[in-house]
C-alpha atoms as one frame of an Amber mdcrd trajectory, in Angstrom:
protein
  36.112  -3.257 -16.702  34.696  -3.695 -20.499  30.990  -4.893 -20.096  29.552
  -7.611 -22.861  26.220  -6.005 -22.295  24.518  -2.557 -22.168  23.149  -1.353
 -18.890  20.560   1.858 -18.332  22.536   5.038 -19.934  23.408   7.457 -17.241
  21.180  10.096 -16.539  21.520  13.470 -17.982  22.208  15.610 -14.969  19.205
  15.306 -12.024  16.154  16.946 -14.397  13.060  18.755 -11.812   9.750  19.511
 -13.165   8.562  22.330 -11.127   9.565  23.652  -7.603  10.420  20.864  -4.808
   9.052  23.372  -1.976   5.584  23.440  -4.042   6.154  19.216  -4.574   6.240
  18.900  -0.945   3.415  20.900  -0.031   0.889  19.220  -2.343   1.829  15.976
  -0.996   1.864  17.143   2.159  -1.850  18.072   1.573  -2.667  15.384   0.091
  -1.492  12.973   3.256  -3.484  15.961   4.886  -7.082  16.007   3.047  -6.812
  11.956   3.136  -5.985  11.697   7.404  -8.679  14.428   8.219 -11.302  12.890
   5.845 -10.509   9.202   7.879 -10.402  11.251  11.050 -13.521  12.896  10.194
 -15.756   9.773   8.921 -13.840   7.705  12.099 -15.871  10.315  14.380 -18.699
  10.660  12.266 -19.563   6.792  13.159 -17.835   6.289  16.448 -20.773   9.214
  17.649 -23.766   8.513  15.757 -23.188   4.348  14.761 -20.860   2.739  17.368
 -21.864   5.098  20.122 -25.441   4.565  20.401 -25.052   0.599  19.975 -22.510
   1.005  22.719 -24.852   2.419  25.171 -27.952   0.287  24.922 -25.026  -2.739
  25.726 -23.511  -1.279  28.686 -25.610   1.354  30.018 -29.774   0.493  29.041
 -31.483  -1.652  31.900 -33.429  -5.011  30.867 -36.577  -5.751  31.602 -40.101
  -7.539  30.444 -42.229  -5.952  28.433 -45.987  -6.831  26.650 -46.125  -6.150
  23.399 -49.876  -4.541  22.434 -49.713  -3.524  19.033 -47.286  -3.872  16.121
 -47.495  -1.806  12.743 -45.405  -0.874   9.726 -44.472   2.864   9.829 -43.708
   4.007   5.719 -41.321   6.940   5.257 -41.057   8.377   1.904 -37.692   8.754
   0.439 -35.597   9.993  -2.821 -34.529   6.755  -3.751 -38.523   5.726  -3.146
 -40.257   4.392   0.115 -38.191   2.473   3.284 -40.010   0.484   5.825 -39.842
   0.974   9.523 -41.364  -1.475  12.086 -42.973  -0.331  15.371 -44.198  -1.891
  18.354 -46.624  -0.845  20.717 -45.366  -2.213  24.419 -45.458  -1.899  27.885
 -43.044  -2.544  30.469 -42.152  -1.654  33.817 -39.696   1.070  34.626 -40.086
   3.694  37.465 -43.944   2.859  36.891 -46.272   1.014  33.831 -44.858   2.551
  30.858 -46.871   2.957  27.415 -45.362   4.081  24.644 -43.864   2.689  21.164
 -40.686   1.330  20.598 -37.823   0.940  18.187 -36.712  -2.557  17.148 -32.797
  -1.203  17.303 -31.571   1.465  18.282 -30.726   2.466  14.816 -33.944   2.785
  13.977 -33.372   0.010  10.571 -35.220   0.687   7.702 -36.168  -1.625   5.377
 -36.403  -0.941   1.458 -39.679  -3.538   1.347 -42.312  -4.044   3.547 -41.951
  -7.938   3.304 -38.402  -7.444   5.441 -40.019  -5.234   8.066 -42.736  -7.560
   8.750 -40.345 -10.147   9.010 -39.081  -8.308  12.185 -42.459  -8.046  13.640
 -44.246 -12.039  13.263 -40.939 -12.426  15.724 -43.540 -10.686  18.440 -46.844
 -11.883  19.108 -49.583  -9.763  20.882 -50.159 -10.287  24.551 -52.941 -12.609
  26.012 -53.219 -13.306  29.799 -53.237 -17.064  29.048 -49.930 -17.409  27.778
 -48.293 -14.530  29.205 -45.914 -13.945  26.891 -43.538 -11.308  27.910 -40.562
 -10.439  25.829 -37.091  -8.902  26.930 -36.625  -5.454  26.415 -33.894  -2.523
  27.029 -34.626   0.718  27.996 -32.655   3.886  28.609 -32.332   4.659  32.778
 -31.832   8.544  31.435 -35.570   8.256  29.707 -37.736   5.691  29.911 -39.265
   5.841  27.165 -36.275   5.476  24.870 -36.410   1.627  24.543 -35.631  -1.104
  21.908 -36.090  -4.681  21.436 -33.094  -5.803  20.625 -29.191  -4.943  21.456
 -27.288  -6.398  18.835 -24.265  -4.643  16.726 -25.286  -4.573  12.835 -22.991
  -6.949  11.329 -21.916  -4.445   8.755 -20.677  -2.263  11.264 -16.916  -3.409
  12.028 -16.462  -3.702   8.004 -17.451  -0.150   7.560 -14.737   0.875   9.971
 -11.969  -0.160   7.651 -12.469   2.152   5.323 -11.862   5.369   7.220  -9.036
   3.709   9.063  -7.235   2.882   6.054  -7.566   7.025   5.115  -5.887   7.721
   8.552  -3.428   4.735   7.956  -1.974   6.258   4.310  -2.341   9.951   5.651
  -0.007   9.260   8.494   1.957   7.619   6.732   2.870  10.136   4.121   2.856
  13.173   6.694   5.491  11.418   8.777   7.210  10.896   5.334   6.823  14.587
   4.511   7.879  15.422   8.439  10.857  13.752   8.077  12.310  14.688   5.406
  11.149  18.414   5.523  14.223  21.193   4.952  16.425  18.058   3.967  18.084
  18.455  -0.166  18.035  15.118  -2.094  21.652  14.983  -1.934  21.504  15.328
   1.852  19.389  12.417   2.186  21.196  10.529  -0.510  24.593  10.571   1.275
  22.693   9.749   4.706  21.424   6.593   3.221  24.603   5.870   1.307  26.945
   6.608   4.720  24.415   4.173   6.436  24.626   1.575   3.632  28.273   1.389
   3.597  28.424   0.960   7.831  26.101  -1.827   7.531  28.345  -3.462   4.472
  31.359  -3.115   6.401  30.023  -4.465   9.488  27.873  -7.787   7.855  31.097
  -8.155   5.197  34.095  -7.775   7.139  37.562  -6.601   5.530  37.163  -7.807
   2.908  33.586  -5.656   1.513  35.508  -2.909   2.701  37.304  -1.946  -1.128
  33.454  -3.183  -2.866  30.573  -0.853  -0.216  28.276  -0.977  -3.046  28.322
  -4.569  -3.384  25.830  -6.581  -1.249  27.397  -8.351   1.702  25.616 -11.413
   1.308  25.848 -13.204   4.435  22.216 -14.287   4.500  23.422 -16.504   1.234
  25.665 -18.712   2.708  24.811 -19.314   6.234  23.321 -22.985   5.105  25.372
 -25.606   4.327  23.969 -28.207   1.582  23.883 -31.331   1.531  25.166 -32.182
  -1.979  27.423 -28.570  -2.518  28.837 -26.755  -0.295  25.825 -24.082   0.237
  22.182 -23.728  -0.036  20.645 -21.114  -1.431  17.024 -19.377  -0.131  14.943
 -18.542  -2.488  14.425 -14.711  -3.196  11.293 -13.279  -1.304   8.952 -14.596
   1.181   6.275 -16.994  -0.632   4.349 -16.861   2.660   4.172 -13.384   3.671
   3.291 -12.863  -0.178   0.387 -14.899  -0.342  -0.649 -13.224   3.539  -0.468
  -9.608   1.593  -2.079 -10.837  -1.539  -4.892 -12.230   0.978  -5.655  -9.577
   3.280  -5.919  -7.102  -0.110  -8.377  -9.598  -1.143 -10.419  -9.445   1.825
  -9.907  -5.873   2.322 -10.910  -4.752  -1.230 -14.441  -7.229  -1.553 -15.281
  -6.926   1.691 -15.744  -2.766   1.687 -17.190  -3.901  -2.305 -19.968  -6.238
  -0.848 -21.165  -3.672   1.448 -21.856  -1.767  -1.359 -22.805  -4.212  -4.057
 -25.345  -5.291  -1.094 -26.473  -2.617  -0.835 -27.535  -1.949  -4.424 -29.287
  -5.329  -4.719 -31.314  -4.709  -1.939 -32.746  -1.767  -3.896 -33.138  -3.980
  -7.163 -34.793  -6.472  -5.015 -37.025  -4.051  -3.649 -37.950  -2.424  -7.252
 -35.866   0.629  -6.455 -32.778   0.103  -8.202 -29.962   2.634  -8.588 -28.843
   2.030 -12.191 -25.914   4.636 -11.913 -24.539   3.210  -8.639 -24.781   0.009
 -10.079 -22.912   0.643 -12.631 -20.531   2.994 -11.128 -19.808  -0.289  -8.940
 -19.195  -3.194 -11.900 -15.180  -1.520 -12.201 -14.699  -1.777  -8.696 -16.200
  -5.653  -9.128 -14.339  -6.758 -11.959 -10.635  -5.518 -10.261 -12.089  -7.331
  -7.019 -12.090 -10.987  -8.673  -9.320 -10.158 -11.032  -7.544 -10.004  -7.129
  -9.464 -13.487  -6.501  -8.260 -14.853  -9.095  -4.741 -13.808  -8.431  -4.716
 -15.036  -5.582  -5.650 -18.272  -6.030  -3.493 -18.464  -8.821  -1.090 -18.330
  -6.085  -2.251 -20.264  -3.979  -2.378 -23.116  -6.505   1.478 -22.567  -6.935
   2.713 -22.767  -3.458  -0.106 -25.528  -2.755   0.128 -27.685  -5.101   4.187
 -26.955  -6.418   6.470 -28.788  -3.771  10.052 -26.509  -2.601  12.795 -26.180
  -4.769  16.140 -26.323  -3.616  19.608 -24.818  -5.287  22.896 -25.829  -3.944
  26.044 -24.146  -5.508  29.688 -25.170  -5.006  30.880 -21.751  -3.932  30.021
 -18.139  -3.152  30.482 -15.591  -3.837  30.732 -15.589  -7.811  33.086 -13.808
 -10.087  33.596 -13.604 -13.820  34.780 -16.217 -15.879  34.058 -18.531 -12.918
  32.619 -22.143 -13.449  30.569 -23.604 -11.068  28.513 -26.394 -10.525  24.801
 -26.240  -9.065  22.402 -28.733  -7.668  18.525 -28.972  -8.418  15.984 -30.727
  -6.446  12.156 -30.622  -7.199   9.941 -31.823  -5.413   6.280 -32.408  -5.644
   3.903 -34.393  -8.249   4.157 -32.750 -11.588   3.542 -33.398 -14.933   5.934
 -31.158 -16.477   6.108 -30.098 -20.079   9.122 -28.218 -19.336  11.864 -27.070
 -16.256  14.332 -24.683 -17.282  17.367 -23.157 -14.709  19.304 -20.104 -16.289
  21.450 -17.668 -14.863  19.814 -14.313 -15.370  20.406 -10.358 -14.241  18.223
  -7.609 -14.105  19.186  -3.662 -13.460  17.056  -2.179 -11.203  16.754   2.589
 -11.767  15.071   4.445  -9.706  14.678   7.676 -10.893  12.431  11.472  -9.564
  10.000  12.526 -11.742   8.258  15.861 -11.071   7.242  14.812  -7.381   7.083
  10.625  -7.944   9.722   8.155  -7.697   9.517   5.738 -11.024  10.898   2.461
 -10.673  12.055   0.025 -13.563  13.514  -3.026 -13.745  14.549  -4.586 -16.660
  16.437  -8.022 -17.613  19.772  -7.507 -19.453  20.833 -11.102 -19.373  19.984
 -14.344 -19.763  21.805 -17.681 -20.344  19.468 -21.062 -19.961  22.181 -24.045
 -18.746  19.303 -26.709 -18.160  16.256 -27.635 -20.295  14.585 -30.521 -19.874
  11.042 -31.541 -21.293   8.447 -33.733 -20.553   9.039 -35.942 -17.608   6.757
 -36.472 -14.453   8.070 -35.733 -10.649   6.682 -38.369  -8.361   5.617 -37.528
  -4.635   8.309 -38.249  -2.367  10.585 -39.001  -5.242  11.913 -35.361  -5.800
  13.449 -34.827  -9.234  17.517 -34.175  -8.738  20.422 -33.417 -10.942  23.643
 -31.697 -10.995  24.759 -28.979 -13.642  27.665 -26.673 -14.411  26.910 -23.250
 -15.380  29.866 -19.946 -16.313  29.568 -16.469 -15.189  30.669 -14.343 -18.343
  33.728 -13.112 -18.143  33.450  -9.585 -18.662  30.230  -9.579 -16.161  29.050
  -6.640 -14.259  29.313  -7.483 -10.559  26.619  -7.067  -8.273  25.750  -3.570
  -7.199  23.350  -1.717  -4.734  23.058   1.508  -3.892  19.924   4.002  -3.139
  18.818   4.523  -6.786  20.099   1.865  -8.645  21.170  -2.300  -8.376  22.436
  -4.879 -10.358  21.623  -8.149  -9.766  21.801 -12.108 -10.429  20.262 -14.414
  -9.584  19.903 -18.571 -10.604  15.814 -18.666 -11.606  13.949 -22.239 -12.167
  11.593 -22.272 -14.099   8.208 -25.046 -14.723   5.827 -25.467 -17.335   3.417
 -27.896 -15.262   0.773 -29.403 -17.049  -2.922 -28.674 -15.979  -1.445 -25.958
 -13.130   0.150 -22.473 -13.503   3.574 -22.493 -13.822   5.949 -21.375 -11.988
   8.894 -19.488 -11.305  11.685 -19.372  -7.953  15.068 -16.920  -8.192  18.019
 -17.442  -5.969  19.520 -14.407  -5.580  24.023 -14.950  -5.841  26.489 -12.380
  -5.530  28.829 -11.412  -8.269  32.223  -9.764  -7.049  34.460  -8.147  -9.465
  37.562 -10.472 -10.768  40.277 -11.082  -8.413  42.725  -8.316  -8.187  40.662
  -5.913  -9.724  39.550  -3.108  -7.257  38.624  -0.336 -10.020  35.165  -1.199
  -9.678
């Protein structure tokens, strides 16, 4: 069937840069390097962070303790002096024990004296009169391994997300590399394709059966309108997008405040690290571009109430006329809404050792404009319009490497709020009594 519009050209012949054995084994190192290095720093602070924490929680004994003596302990350092408090106690455990004691069992430094002594005016010297006894933890193994207090650093679970992440993208590509070990491309291609055209004939029915490559659709009109005979859902999940866009959010500043916490502690304490602070400001700026994003977002699905697009039949062929219904809802001041039917090609294509994907827009045709009207809350904006399929249309397509498709797509300039933009996905099928395609 004669197209009205160019598509992607087809490729010449399936191009390789380099050898897919040696494509394979780098990534398969790479998945490598990245799960041993989570692996690695996982164990490094599971022993010597989590571990020790661990113990004084579950395994130290409690008791009372005097405390005789406190003093600031100075350590000298590359990156210039930290500050370590110590207390002089004594407590009773198999006998009157004397010695000197840790505040944690991490033995915390602090990069100014100030901070340290802030630790010990929590502890005031013994008298007789008041008796003042505070609680303290030692270690039934030895004694004389005792701290004053048992609480997990607050950093702590934070830090862990960064080697489990490593683990979490090495697995993932050596059970992609596992899998599809000693398999050709064209091997896997036709699994995927066989398994694509099952599914199609089972979700379709007969009459997919001459069209596998054409989406089945079912998901499109299993809700019934109310003003057209079906409903359509809108393209992609708007909730489990904004979940994704928040946890990278959280994920990417949190492991950045560590650091950038980390580096104004040493400003604060007149040791700053210029390079690391500067190293950091990249890793800043993409962290509230993500903010910002995000709330960008958020704004949208906050503040923009649903749209809903009803269509008089599905699926669509060329040269078809059909009529749509829009409702908006919401309260919006908007400078424009626009509804066109649009389609976009979707190639995915090997280069080297990556998979490139493009997707481009090859048509476009607006069949509602309207400017500068206001939608009242619980007065949704409505109206009905007809809109044409072209008639020499490509119908929809999907298959491993490449799709075609259309989709209805509204479109709002609000005033004072970002605008916005919903797709319906439809299905095109090729014109009656045409099975070439």
């Amino acid at each position: 069937m004669t197209r009205a519009f160019r598509y992607y050209g087809k490729k010449r012949g399936h191009r390789r840069t380099g050898s897919p054995v040696w494509g394979v084994a780098v990534e398969a190192a790479f998945s490598t390097v990245f799960f041993l290095a989570g692996c690695g720093v996982l164990a490094y602070m599971l022993f010597h962070q989590f571990a020790p924490h661990w113990r004084v929680n579950q395994k130290f004994v409690e008791t009372a303790c005097k405390v005789l003596d406190t003093h600031i302990e100075e350590i000298e350092g590359q990156g210039g002096p930290a500050f370590q408090p110590k207390l002089k106690i004594e407590y009773a455990a198999k006998g009157e024990i004397e010695t000197t004691a840790d505040y944690d069992i991490g033995n915390t430094k602090f990069n100014n004296r100030e901070d340290a002594q802030d630790i010990l005016d929590r502890f005031e010297i013994y008298s007789t009169e008041r008796n003042n006894l505070y609680p303290c933890w030692y270690d039934p193994a030895d004694p004389y391994t005792v701290v004053m207090t048992r609480d997990y650093p607050r950093w702590m679970w934070l830090a862990f997300t960064v080697p489990i992440s490593f683990i979490i993208l090495g697995a993932g590509g050596l059970i992609h590399t596992v899998f599809g070990w000693g398999k050709s491309v064209e091997r896997r291609s036709a699994r995927k394709r066989n398994g694509m055209e099952r599914d199609a004939r089972v979700a379709g029915g007969e009459g997919d059966r001459r069209f596998p490559g054409i989406p089945a659709g079912a998901d499109l009109t299993n809700s019934p309108g109310t003003k057209l005979k079906y409903r359509l859902p809108e393209s992609g999940s708007t909730g489990w997008r904004l979940f994704g866009l928040f946890a990278a959010c959280v994920f990417w500043n949190g492991i950045v405040a560590l650091f950038v916490w980390d580096s104004a502690r040493g400003h604060l304490a007149g040791n700053p690290d210029w390079f690391g602070t500067l190293f950091l400001i990249p890793f800043v700026l993409i962290g509230l571009a993500i903010i910002v994003y995000f709330l960008r977002q958020l704004l949208v699905v906050a503040g923009i109430g649903p749209t809903r697009i009803e269509i008089s039949a599905h699926p669509l062929r060329p040269g078809g006329r059909y009529a749509a219904f829009l409702s908006q809802s919401g309260r919006l001041d908007l400078n424009s809404l626009r509804v066109s039917l649009i389609c976009a090609e979707t190639a995915r294509y090997r280069q080297g050792t990556n998979t490139r994907t493009e997707t481009q827009e090859v048509f476009r045709r607006e069949f509602f404009h309207r400017e500068g009207f206001a939608v009242q809350r619980g007065m949704p904006f409505e109206t009905e319009i007809e809109f044409e399929v072209p008639e020499r249309a490509m119908h929809s397509f999907k298959a491993k490497n490449n799709e075609i498709a259309w989709a209805l797509a509204v479109e709002g300039d609000v005033a004072g709020w970002p605008d916005f933009r919903r797709a319906f996905a439809v299905i095109v099928h090729p014109r009656s009594g045409d099975g070439s395609q």
